[in-house]
C-alpha positions in Angstrom: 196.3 130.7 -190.5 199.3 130.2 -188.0 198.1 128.6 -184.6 200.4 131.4 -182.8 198.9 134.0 -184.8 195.1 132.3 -183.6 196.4 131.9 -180.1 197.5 135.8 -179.8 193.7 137.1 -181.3 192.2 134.5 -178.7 194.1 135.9 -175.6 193.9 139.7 -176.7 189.9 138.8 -177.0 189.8 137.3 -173.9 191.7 139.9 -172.1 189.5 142.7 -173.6 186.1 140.9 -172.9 187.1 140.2 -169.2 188.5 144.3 -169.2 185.3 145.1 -170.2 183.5 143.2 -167.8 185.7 144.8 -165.0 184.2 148.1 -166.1 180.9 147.3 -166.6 181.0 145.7 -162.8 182.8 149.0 -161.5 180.8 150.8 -163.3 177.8 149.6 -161.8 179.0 149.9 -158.4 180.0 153.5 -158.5 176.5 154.1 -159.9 174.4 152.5 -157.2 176.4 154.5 -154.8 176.2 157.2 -156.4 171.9 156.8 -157.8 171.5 156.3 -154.0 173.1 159.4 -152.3 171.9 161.9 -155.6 169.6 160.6 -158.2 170.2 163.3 -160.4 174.3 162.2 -160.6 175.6 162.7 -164.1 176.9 160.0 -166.0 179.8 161.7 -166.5 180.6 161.9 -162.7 180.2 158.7 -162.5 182.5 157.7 -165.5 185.1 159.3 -163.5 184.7 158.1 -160.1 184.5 154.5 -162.0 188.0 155.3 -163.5 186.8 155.4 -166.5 186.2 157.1 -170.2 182.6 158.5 -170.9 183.3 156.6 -174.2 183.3 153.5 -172.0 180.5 154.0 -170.0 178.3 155.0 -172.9 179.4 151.7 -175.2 177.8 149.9 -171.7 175.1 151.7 -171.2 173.8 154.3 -174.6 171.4 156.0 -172.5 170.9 156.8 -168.7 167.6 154.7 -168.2 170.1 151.7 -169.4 172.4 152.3 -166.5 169.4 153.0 -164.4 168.1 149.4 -165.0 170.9 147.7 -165.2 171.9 149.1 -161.1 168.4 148.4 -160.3 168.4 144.7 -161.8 172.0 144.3 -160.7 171.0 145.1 -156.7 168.0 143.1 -157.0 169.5 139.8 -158.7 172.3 140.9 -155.3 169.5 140.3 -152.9 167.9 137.3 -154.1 171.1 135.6 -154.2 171.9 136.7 -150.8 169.3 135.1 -149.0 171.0 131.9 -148.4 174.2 133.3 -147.3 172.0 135.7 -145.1 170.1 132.9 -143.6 173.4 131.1 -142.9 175.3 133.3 -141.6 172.4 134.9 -138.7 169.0 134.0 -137.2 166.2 133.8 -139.5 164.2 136.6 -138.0 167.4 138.9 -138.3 168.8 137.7 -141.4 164.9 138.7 -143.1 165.5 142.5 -141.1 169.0 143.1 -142.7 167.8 141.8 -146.0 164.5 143.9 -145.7 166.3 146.7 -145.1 169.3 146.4 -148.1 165.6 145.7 -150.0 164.6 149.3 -148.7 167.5 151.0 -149.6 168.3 149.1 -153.3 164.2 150.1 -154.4 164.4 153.4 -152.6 166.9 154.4 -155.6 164.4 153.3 -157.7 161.5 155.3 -156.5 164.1 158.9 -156.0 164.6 158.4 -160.1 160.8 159.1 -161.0 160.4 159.6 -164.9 163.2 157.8 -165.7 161.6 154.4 -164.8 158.4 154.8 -166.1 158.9 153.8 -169.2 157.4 150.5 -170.9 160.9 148.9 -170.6 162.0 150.0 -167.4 158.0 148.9 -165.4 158.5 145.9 -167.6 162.1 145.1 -165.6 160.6 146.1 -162.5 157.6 143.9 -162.7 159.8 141.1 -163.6 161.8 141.5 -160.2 158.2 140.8 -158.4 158.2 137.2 -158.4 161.9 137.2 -157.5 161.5 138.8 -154.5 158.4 137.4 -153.4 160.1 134.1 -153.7 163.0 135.3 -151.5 160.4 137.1 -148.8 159.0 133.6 -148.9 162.3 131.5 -147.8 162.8 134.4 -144.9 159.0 133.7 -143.8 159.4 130.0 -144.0 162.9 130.2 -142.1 161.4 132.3 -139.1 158.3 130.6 -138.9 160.5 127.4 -138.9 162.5 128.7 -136.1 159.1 130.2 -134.5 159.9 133.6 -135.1 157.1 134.1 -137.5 153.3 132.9 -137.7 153.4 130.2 -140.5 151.2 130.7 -143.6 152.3 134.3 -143.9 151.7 135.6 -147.3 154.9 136.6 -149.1 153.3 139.2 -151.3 151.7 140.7 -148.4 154.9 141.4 -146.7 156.0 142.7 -149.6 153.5 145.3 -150.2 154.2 146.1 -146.3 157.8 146.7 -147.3 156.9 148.7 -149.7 156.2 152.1 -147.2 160.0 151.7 -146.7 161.5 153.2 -150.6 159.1 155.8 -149.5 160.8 157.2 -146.5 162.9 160.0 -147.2 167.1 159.0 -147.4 167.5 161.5 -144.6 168.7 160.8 -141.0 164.8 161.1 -139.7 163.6 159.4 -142.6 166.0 156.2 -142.0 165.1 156.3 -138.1 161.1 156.4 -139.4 162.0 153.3 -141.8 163.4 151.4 -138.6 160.2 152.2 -137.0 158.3 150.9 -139.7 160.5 147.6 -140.2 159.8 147.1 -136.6 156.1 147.1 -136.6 156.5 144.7 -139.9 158.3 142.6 -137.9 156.0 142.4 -134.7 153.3 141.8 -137.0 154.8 138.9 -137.9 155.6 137.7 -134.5 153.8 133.9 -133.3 150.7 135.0 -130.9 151.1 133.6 -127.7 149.7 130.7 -126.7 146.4 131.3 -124.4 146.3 130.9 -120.9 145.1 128.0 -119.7 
């Protein structure tokens, strides 16, 4: 076979594979926007606001509950890989209230979508995002209680199951004022107690 000829396949591979990952990638994002203000959004809809053929979306994801995972994995693989730069970038005890709170809104998708996540694959994906996310809970503990923000000895899971009243609350302007509320009372729960008077 002629090298040129090998070289050509290789680069019209390559360009396809990296177009395709562009549209898997836009895909996604269009559909966690769009899962999050309307669960019920048709693929198609969002095909088209992704720029993209149905044909496309459909040879990414066959089914809905495919697409539905793959935003839900995608957003929560987003937030344990933010933790770092979040910690970085503010103080430990507000870097863990803007990640609890893109938490909130990335699970509360999840929880609007009902049926279409309770299947044996899609509780199976979800319970494999616990330990991720308890992990990441536990840097934010660590990194407030560190910079005595938080009680040390905190336990991660707890918080978690705390958080968990927040993909509850309904995505309406009185519902993300209540989850404010209730991120607030998380958050003084965790507070140091004062020392005691002598």
């Amino acid at each position: 076979m002629d090298d040129r000829a090998s070289d050509s396949s290789t680069t019209t591979s390559d360009a396809r594979r990296a177009d395709a990952q562009r549209n898997r990638a836009r895909i996604l994002e269009v559909a966690s926007a769009a899962f999050l203000r309307d669960p019920e959004t048709s693929l198609n809809a969002i095909a088209k606001s992704a720029g993209v053929g149905a044909g496309t979306l459909y040879r990414h994801f066959p089914t809905r509950e495919d697409l539905l995972l793959a935003v839900y994995k995608e957003d929560i693989d987003g937030l344990e890989a933010s933790v770092r730069r979040t910690l970085d970038e503010q103080e430990p005890l507000d870097a863990f209230r803007d990640w609890a709170r893109r938490l909130a809104a990335s699970v509360r998708v999840k929880h609007g979508l009902g049926e279409a996540l309770s299947t044996p694959t899609a509780q199976a994906l979800i319970d494999s995002t616990y330990g991720p996310v308890t992990s990441a809970i536990r840097q934010l503990l660590d990194a407030a209680a560190a910079h005595g923000d938080a009680r040390p000895g905190i336990d991660a899971s707890d918080v978690l199951l705390l958080l968990s009243a927040l993909w509850r609350v309904p995505r309406t302007e009185a519902g993300l004022a209540q989850a404010d509320r209730i991120l607030e009372l998380v958050f003084d729960g965790l507070r140091p107690e004062p020392a005691p008077a002598d």
